[in-house]
Short mmCIF file of the C-alpha atoms (twelve columns), coordinates in Angstrom:
data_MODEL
# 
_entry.id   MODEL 
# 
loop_
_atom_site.group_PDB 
_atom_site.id 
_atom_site.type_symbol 
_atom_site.label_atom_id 
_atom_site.label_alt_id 
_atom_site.label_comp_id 
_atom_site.label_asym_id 
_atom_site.label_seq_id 
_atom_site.Cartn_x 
_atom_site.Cartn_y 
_atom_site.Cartn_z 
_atom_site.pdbx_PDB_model_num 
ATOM 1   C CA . UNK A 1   -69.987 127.534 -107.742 1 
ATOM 2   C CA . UNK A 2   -69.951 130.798 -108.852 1 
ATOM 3   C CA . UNK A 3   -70.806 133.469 -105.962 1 
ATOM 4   C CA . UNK A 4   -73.148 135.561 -108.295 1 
ATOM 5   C CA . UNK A 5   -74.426 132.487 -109.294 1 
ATOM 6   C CA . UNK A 6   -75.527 131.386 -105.392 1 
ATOM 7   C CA . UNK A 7   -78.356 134.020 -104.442 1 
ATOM 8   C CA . UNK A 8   -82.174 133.086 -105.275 1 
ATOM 9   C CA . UNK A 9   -84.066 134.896 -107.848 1 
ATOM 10  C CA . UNK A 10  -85.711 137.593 -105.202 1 
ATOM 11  C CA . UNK A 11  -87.985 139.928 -105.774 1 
ATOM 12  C CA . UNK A 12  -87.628 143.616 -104.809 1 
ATOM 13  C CA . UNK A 13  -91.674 143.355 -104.238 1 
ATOM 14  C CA . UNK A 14  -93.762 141.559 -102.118 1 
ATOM 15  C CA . UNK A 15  -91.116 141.685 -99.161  1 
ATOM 16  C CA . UNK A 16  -92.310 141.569 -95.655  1 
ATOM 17  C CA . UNK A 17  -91.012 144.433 -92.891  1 
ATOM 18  C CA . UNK A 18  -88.695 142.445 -90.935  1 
ATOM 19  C CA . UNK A 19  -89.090 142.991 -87.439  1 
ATOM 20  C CA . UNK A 20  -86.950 141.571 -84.836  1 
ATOM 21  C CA . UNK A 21  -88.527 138.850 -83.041  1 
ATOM 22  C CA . UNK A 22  -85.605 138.721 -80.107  1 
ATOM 23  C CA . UNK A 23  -87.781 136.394 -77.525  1 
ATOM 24  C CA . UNK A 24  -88.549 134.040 -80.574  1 
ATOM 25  C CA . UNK A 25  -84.859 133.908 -82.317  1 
ATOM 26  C CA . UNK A 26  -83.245 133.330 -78.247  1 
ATOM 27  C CA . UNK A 27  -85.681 130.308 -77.690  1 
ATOM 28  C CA . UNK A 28  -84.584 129.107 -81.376  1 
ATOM 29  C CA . UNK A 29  -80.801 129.804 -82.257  1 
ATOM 30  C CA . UNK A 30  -79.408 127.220 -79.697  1 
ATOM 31  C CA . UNK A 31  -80.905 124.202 -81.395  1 
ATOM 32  C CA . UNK A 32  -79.815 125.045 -85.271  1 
ATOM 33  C CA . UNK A 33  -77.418 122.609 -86.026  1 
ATOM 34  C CA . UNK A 34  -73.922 123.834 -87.240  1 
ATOM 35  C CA . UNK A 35  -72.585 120.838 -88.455  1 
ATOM 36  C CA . UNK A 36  -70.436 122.015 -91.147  1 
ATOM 37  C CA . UNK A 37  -69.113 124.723 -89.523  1 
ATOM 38  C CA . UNK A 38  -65.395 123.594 -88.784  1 
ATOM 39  C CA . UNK A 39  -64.601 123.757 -84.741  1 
ATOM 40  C CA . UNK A 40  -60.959 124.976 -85.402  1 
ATOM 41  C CA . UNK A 41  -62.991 128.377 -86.696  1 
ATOM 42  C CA . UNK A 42  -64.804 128.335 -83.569  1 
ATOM 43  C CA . UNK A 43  -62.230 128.485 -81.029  1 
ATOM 44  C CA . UNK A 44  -59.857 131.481 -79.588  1 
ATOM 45  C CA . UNK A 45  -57.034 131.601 -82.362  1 
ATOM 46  C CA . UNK A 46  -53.371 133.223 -82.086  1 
ATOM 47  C CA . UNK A 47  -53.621 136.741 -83.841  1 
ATOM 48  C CA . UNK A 48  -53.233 138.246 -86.784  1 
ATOM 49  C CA . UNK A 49  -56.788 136.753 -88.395  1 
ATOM 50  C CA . UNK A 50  -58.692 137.670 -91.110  1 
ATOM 51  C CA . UNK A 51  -62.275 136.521 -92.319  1 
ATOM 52  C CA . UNK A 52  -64.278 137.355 -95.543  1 
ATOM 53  C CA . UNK A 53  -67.238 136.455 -96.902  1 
ATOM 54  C CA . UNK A 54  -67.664 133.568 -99.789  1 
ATOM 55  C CA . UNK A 55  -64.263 131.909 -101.614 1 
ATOM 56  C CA . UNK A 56  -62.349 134.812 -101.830 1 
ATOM 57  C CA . UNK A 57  -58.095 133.617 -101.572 1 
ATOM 58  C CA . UNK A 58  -56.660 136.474 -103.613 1 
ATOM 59  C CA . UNK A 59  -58.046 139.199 -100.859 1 
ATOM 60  C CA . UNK A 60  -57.595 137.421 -97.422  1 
ATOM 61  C CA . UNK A 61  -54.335 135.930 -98.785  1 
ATOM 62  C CA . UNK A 62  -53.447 139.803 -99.337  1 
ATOM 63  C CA . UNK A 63  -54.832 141.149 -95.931  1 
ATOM 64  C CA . UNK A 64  -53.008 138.494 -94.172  1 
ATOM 65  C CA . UNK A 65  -49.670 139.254 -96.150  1 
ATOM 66  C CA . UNK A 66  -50.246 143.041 -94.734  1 
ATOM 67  C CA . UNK A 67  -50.649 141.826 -91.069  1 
ATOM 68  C CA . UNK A 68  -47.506 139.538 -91.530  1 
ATOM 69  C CA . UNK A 69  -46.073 142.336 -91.619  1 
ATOM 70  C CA . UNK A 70  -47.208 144.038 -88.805  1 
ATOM 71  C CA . UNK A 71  -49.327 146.608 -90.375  1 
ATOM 72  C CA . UNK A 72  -52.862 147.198 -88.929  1 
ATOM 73  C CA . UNK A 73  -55.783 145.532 -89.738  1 
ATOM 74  C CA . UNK A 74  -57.335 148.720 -91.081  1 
ATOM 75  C CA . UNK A 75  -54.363 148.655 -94.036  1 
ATOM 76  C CA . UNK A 76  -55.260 144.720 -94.480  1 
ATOM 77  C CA . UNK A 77  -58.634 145.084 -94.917  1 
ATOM 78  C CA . UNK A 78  -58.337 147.761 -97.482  1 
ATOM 79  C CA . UNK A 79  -55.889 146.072 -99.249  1 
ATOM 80  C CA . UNK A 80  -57.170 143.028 -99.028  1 
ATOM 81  C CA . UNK A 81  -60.955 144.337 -100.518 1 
ATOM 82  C CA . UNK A 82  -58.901 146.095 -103.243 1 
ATOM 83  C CA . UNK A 83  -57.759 142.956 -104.624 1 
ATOM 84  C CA . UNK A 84  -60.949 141.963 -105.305 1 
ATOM 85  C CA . UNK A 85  -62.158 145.611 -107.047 1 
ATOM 86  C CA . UNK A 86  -59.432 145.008 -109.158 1 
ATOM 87  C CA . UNK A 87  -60.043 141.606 -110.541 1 
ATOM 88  C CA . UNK A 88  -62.489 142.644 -113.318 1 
ATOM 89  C CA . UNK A 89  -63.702 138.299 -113.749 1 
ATOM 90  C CA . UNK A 90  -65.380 139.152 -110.372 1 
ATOM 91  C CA . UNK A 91  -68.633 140.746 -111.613 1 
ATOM 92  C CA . UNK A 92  -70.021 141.785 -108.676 1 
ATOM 93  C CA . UNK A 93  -67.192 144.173 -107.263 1 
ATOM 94  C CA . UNK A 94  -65.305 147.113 -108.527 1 
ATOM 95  C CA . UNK A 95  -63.805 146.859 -112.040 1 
ATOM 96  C CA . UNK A 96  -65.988 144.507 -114.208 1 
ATOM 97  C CA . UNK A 97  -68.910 144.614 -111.713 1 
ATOM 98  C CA . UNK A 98  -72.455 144.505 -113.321 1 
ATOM 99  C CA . UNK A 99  -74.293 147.639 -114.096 1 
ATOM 100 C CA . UNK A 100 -77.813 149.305 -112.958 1 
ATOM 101 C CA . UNK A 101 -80.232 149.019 -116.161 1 
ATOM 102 C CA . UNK A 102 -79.318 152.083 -117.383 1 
ATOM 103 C CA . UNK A 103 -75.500 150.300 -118.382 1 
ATOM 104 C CA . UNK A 104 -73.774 152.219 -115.033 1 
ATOM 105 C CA . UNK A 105 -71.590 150.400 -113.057 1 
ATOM 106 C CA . UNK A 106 -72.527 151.875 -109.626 1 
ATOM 107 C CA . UNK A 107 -70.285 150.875 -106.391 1 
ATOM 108 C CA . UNK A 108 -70.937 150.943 -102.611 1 
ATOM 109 C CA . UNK A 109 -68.211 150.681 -100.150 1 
ATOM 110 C CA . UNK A 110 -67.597 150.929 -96.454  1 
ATOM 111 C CA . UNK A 111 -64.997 151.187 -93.899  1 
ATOM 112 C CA . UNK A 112 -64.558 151.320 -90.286  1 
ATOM 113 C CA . UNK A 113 -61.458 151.256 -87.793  1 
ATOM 114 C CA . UNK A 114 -60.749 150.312 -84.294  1 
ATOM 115 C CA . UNK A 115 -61.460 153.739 -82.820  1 
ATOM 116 C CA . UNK A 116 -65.402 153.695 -84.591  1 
ATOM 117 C CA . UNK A 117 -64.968 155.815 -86.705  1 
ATOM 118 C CA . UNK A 118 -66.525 154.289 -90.178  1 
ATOM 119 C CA . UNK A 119 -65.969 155.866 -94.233  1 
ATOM 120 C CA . UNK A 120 -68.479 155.142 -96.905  1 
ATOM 121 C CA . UNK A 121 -69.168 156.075 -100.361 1 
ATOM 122 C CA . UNK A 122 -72.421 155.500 -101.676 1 
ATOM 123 C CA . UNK A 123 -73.707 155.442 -105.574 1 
ATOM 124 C CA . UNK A 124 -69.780 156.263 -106.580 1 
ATOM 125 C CA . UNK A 125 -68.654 155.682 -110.647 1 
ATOM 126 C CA . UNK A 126 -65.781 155.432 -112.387 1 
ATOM 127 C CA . UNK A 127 -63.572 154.901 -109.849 1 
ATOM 128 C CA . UNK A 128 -62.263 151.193 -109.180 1 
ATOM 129 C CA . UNK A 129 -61.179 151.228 -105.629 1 
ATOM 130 C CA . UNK A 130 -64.152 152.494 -103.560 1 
ATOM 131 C CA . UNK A 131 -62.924 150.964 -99.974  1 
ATOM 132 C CA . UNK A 132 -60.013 153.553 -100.555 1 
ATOM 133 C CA . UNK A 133 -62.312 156.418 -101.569 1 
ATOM 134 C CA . UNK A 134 -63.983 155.221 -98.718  1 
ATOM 135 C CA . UNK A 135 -61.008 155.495 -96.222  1 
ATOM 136 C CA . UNK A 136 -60.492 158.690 -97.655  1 
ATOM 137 C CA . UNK A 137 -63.729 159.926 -96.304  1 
ATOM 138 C CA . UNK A 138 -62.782 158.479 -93.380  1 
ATOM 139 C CA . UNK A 139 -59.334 160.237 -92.573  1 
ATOM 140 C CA . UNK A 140 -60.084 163.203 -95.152  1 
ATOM 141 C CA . UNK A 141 -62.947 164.724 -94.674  1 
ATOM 142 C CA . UNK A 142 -65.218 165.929 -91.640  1 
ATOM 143 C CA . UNK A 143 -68.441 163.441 -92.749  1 
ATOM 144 C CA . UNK A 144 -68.815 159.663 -92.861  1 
ATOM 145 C CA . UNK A 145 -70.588 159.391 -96.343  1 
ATOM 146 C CA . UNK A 146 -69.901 161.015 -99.692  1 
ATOM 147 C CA . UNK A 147 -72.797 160.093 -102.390 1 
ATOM 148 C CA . UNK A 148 -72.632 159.905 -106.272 1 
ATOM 149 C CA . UNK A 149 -71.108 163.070 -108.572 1 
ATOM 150 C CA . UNK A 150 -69.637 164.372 -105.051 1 
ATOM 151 C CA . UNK A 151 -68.070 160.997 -104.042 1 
ATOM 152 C CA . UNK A 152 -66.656 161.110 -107.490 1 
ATOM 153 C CA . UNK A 153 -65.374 164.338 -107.539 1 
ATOM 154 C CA . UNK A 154 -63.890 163.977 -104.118 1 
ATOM 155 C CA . UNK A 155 -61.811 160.708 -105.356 1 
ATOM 156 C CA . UNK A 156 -60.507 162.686 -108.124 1 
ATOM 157 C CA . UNK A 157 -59.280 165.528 -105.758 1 
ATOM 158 C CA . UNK A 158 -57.451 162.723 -103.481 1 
ATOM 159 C CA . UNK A 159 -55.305 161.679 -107.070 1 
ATOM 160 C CA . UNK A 160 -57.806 158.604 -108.284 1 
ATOM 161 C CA . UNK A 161 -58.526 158.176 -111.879 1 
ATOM 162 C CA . UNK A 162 -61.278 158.166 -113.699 1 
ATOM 163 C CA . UNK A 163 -61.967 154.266 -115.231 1 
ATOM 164 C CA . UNK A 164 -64.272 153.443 -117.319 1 
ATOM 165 C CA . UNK A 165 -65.788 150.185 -114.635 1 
ATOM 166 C CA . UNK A 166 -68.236 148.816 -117.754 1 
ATOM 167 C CA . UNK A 167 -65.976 145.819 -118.832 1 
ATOM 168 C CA . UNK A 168 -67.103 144.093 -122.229 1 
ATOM 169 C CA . UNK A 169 -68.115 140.542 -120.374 1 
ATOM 170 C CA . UNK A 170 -69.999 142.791 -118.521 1 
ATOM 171 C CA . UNK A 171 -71.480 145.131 -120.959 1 
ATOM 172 C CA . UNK A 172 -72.690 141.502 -123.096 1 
ATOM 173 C CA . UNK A 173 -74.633 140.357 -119.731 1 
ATOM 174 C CA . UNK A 174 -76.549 143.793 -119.781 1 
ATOM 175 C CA . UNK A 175 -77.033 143.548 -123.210 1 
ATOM 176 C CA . UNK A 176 -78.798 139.881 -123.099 1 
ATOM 177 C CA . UNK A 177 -80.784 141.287 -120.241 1 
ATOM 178 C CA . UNK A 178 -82.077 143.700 -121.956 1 
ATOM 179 C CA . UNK A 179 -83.456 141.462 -124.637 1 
ATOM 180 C CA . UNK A 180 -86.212 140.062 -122.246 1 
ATOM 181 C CA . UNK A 181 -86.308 141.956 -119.184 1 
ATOM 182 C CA . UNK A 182 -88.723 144.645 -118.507 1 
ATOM 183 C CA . UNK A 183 -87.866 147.704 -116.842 1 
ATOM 184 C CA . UNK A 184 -90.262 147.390 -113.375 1 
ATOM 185 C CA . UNK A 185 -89.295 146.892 -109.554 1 
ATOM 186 C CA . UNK A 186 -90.438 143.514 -109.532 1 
ATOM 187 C CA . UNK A 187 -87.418 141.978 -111.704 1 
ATOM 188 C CA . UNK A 188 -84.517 140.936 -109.230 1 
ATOM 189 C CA . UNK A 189 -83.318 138.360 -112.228 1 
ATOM 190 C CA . UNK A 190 -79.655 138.243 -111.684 1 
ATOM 191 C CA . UNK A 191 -78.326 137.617 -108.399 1 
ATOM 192 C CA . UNK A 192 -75.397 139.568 -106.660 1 
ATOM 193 C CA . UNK A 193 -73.105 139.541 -103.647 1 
ATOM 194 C CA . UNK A 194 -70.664 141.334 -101.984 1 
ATOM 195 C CA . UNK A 195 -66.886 140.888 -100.278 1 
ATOM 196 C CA . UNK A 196 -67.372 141.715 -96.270  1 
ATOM 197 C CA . UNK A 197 -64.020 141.350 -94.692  1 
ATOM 198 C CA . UNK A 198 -62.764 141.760 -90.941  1 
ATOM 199 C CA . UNK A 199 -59.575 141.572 -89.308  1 
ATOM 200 C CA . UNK A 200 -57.348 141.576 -86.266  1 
ATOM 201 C CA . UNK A 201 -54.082 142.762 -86.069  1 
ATOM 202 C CA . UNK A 202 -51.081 141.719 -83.995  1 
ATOM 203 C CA . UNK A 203 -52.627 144.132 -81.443  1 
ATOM 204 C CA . UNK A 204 -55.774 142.897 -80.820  1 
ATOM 205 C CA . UNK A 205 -57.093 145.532 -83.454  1 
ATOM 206 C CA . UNK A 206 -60.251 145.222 -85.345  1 
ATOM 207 C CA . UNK A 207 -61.344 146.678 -88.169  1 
ATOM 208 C CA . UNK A 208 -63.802 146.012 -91.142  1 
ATOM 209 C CA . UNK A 209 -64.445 146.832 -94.995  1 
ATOM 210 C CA . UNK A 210 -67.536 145.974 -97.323  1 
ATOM 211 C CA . UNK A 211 -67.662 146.983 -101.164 1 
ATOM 212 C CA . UNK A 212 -69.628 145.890 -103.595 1 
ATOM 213 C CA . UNK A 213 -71.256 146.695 -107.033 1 
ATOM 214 C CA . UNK A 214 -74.505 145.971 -105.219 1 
ATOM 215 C CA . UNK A 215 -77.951 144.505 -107.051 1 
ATOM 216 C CA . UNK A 216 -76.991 143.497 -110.899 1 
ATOM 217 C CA . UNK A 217 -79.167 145.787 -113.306 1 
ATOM 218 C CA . UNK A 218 -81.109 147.236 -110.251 1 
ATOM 219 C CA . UNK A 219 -82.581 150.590 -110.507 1 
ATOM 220 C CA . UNK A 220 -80.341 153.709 -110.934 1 
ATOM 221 C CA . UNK A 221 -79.902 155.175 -107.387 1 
ATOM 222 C CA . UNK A 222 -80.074 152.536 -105.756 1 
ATOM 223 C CA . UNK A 223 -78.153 151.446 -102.553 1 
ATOM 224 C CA . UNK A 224 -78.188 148.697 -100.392 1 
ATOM 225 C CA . UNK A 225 -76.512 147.578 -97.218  1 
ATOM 226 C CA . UNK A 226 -73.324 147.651 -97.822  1 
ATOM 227 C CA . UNK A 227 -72.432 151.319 -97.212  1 
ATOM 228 C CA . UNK A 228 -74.881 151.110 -94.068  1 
ATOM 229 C CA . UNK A 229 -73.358 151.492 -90.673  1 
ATOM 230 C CA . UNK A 230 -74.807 148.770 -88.646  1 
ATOM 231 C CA . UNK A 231 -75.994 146.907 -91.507  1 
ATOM 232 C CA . UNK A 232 -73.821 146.113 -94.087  1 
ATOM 233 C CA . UNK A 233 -70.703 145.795 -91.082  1 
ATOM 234 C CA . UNK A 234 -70.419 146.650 -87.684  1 
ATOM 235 C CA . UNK A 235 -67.205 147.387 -85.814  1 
ATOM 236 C CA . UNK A 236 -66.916 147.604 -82.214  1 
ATOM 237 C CA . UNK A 237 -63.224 146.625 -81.014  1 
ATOM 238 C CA . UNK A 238 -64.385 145.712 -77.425  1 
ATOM 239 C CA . UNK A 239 -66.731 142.937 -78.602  1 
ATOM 240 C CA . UNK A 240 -66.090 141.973 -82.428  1 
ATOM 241 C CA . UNK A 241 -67.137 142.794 -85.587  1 
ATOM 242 C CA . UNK A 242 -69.633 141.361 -88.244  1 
ATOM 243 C CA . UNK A 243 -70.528 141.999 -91.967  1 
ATOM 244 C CA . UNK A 244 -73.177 140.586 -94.229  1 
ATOM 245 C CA . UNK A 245 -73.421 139.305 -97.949  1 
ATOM 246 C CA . UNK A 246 -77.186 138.781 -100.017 1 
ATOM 247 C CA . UNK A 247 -80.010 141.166 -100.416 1 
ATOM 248 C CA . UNK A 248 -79.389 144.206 -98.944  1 
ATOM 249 C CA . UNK A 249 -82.922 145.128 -98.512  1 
ATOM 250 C CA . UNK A 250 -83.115 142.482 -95.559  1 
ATOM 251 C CA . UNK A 251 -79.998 143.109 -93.933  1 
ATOM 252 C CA . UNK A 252 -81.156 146.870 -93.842  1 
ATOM 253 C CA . UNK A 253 -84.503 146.236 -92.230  1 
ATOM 254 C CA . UNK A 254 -82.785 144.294 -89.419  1 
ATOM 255 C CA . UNK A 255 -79.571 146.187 -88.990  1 
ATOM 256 C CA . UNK A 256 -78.283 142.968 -89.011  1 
ATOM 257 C CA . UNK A 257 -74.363 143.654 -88.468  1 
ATOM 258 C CA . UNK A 258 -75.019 145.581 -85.740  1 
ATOM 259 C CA . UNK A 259 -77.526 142.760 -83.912  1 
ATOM 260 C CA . UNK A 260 -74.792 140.519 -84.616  1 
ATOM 261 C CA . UNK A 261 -72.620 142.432 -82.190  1 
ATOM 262 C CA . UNK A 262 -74.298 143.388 -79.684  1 
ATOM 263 C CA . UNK A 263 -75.563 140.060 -79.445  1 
ATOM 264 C CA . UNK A 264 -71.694 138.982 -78.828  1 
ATOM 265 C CA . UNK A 265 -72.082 141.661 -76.363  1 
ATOM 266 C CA . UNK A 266 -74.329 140.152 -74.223  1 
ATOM 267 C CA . UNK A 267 -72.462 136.824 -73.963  1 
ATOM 268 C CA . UNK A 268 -73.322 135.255 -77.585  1 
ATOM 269 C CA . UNK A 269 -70.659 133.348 -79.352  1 
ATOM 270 C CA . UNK A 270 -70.025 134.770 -82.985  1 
ATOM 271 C CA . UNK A 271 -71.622 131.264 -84.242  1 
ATOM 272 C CA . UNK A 272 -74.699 132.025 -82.000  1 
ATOM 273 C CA . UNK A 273 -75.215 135.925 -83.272  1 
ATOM 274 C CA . UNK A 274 -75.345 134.908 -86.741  1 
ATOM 275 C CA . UNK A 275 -77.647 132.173 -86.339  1 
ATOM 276 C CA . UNK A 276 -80.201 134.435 -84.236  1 
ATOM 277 C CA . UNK A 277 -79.327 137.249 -87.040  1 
ATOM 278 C CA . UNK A 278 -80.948 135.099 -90.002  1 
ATOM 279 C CA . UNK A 279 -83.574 133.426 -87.360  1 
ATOM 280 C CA . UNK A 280 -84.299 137.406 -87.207  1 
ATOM 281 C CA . UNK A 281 -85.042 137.737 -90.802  1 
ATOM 282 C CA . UNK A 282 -86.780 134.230 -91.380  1 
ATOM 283 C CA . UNK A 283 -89.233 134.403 -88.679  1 
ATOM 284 C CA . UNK A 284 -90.414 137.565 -89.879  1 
ATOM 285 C CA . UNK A 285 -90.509 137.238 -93.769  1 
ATOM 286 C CA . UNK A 286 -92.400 134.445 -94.892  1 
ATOM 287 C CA . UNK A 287 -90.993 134.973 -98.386  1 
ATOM 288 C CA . UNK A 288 -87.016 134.457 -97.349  1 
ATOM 289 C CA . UNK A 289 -86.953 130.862 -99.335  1 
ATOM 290 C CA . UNK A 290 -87.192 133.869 -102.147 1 
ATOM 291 C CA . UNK A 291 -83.794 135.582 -101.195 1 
ATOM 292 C CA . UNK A 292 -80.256 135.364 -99.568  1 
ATOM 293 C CA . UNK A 293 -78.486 136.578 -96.695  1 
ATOM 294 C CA . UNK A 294 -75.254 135.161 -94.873  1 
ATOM 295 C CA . UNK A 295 -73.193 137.037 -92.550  1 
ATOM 296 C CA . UNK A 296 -69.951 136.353 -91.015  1 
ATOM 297 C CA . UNK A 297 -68.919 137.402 -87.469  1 
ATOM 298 C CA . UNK A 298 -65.628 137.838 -85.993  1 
ATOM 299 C CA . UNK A 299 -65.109 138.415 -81.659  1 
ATOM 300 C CA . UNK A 300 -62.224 140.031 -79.775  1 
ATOM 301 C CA . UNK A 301 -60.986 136.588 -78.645  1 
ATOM 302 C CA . UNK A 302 -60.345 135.593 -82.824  1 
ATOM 303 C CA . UNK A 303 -63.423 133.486 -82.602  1 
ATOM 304 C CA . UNK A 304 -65.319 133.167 -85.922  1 
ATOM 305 C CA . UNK A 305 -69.206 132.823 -86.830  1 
ATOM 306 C CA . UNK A 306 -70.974 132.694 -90.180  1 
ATOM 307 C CA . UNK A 307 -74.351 131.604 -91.433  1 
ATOM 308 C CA . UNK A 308 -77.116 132.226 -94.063  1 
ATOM 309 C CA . UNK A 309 -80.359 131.263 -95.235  1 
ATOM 310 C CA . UNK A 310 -79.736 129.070 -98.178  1 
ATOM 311 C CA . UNK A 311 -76.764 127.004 -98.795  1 
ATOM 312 C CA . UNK A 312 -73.759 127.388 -100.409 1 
ATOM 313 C CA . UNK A 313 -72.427 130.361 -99.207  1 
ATOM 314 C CA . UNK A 314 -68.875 130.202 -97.717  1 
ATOM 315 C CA . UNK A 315 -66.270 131.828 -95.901  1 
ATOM 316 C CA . UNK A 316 -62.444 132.525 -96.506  1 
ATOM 317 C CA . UNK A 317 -60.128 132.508 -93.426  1 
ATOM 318 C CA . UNK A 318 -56.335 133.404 -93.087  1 
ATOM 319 C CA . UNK A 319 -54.603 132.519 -89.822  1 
ATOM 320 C CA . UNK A 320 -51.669 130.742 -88.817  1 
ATOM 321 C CA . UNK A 321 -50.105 131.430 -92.365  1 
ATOM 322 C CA . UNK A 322 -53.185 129.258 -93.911  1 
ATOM 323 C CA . UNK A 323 -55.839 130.362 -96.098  1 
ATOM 324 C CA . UNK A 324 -58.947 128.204 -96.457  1 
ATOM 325 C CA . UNK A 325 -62.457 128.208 -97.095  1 
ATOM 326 C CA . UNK A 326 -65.051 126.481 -95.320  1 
ATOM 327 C CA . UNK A 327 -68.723 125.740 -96.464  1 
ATOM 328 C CA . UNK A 328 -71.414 127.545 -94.044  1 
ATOM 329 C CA . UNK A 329 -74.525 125.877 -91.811  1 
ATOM 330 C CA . UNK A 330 -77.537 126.807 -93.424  1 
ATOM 331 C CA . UNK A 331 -81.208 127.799 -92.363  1 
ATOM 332 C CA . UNK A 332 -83.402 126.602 -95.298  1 
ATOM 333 C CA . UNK A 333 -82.392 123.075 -95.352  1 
ATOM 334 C CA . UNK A 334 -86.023 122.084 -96.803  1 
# 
């Protein structure tokens, strides 16, 4: 199945404040079933690893090519999210991706290394690799996020070129939405995803990446959780790291990447901390069989943990010089 294809028609409307119900998601989290989830992903693995959200080959097969070759696993996961930018079929990152409703193709990207310190670009055109611009901001410049025209400009300073992202496949789809959508907050009618990735080097190393072209024909400006610190990905390389894929506006409310790991902190399996994550968001929105969220989880051990609401969602994991993809336990299974 298509990724775009997986998320529930949500509205942007009508959403609940999630608040975290900790006391309610510890009593609850040990008794979801994780049936699917595969026990080799579960268990401490031999390093380098690297784990990505949904069926994504061409990226972890690329990070895992860099950390075969002893490179660190903040090179892997920014070359590993670039091959997905540049794959303009994927309409939902980078090149290709599908605009706001004003035709832009908007991207959101984040970065963050083994030392904490964490890149983003926010609201960023014309420029196909954000995770890079991203990384630039990073290493290059004194501040953590660069927004819009500035993030722009700044990409063009490090030697980027402009690209025009608006691909004709994608340009068609905001032309038939057009037809028979109306321009109000309510209308969440085509769904979107995003490519979370986290690694660990030869080392021991963590590091993480998220980019995305965020919400399909959402309103201009906006942003989601992605570029978040603590929501969209987390990083801490004495504990793990975790990232999250679906509607942004829930992952923000819950700062769910960074529950994720401090759960891990306090003794939780990865498996365990992404459970309780979504428990976090269902318990407290009675309208989640509206939406998506998944998140994947990653410890310092090379354990693995992913979940969501709905099903379908999936992971992509390269270790051991194998890249698969395994279906994720699900919440919603009414």
């Amino acid at each position: 199945m298509k990724r775009r294809k997986f998320l529930q028609n949500a509205s942007l409307t009508g959403i609940g404040v999630a608040v975290g119900a900790s006391v309610l998601a510890k009593n609850t989290a040990k008794d979801i079933s994780s049936e699917i989830v595969s026990e080799a992903t579960n268990s401490p693995t031999t390093f380098p690893i690297v784990i990505a959200t949904w069926d994504v080959p061409n990226a972890t097969n690329k990070a895992g090519q860099v950390l075969d070759e002893g490179k660190s696993a903040l090179d892997a996961i920014e070359q590993g999210c670039m091959a997905e930018e540049a794959d303009a079929s994927n309409q939902s990152v980078g090149l290709g991706g599908l605009p706001d409703r004003d035709g832009n193709v908007t991207l959101d990207a984040c970065i963050m290394n083994k030392d904490g310190n964490y890149g983003s670009v926010v609201y960023i055109q014309n420029i196909v690799h954000a995770i890079s611009i991203a990384r630039k901001v990073m290493e290059e410049t004194p501040h953590v996020i660069l927004a819009g025209k500035g993030a722009e400009k700044f990409a063009v300073s490090q030697g980027f070129k402009r690209v025009n992202l608006l691909t004709e496949a994608s340009k068609k789809r905001w032309e038939k939405w057009k037809v028979t959508s109306e321009y109000k907050p309510i209308i969440n009618i085509e769904n979107h995803d995003t490519i979370g990735m986290l690694a660990i080097d030869k080392n021991g190393d963590i590091s993480g990446g998220c980019t995305t072209s965020g919400l399909a024909f959402k309103m201009a400006g906006r942003v989601g959780d992605s570029p978040i610190i603590g929501s969209g990905l987390f990083i801490d390389n004495k504990i793990g790291g975790a990232t999250a894929t679906g509607l942004g506006e829930e992952v923000l409310k819950t700062v769910g990447s960074f529950l994720i790991v401090e759960l891990m902190r306090q003794g939780r399996t990865p498996q365990e901390a992404c459970e309780e994550a979504i428990l976090r968001i269902v318990t407290s929105n009675p309208n989640f069989k509206n939406f998506q969220v998944g998140y994947i989880a990653l410890n310092k051990k090379g354990e693995t943990g992913y979940y969501s609401i709905h099903e379908r969602f999936s992971t992509s994991i390269y270790k051991d010089g194998k890249n698969e993809n395994f279906k994720s336990d699900f919440y919603n299974k009414t």
